[in-house]
C-alpha positions as CSV (number, residue, x, y, z in Angstrom):
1,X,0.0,0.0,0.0
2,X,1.2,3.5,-1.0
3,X,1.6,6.3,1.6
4,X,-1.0,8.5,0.0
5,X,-3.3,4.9,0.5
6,X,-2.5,4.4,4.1
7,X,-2.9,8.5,4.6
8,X,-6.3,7.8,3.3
9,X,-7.1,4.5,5.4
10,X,-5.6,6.8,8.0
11,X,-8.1,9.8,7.9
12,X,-10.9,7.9,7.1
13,X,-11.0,5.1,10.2
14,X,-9.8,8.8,12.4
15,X,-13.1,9.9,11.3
16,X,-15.2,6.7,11.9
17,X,-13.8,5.5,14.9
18,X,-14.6,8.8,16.8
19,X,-17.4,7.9,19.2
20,X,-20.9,7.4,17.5
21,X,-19.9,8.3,14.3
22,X,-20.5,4.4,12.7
23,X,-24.0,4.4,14.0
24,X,-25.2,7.9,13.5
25,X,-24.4,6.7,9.2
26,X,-25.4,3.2,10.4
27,X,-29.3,4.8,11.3
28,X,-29.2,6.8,8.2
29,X,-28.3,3.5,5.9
30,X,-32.2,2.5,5.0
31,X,-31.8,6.5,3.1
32,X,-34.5,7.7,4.6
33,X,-34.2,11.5,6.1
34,X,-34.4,12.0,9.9
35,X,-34.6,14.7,12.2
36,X,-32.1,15.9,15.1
37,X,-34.5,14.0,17.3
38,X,-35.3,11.1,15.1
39,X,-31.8,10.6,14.9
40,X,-31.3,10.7,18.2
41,X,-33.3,8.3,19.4
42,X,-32.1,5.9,16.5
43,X,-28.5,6.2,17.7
44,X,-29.5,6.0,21.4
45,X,-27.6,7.0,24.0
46,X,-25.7,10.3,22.7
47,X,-26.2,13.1,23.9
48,X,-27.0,16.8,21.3
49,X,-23.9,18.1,21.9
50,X,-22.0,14.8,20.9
51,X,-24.6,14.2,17.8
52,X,-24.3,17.8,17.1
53,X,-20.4,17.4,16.7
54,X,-20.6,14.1,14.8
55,X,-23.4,15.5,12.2
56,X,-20.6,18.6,11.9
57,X,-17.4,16.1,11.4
58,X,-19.7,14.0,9.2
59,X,-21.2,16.7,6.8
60,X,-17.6,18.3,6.5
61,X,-16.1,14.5,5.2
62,X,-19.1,14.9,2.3
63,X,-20.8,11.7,3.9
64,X,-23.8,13.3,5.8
65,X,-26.0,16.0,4.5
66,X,-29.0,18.1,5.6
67,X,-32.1,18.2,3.2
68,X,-35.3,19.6,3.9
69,X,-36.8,16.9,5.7
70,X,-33.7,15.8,7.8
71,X,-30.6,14.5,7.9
72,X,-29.5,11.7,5.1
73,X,-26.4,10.1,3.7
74,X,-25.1,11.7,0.8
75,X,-23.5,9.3,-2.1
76,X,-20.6,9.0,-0.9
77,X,-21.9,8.0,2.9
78,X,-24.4,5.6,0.9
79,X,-21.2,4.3,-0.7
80,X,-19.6,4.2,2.2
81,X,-22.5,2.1,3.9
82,X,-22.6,-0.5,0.9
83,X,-19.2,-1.4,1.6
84,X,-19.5,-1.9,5.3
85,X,-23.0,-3.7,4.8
86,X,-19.9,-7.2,4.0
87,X,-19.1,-6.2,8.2
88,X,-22.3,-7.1,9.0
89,X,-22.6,-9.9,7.4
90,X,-19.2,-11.0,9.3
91,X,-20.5,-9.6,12.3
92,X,-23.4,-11.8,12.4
93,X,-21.7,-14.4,11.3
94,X,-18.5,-13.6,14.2
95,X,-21.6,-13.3,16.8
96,X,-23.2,-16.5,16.4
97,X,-20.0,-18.1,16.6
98,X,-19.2,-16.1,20.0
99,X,-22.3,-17.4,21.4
100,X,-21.3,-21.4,20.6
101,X,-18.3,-20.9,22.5
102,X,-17.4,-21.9,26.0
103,X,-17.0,-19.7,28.6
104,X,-13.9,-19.4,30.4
């Protein structure tokens, strides 16, 4: 992998792994537009001021967007949310493989 490809991988998992910031796209991946408080409530658990600085980071990256009827995922966040739909699978699949193990 290049340096200009790692510098990408780099800024892009900075952005995602800052807290909330997978599920506030993950509640906006049906495409359907929510409100501050719709959105909220489908992220659970965050407080304004920490959505409020998520939406921000988000909408400066080009991946969120605010129309007139709410947030939503702009192509790019879509795009993003295709790729990471092959996570869930694994995570499903990770999950129910968790669950047949022992416990220690």
């Amino acid at each position: 992998m290049s340096a200009k490809e790692n510098a990408a991988i780099s800024q892009l998992l900075s952005l995602l792994e800052s807290r909330y910031a997978l599920r506030v796209l993950w509640a906006l991946k049906d495409g359907h537009p929510q409100t501050f408080r719709l959105l909220q409530d489908s992220v659970g658990g965050i407080t304004p001021n920490t959505l409020n600085t998520r939406i921000k980071e988000l909408r400066e990256a080009g991946l969120l967007q605010h129309g007139s009827d709410g947030y939503l995922v702009t192509a790019s966040g879509a795009d993003l949310l295709k790729r990471l739909s092959d996570v869930q699978a694994f995570a499903t699949k990770w999950a129910a493989g968790q669950a047949k193990r022992p416990a220690k």
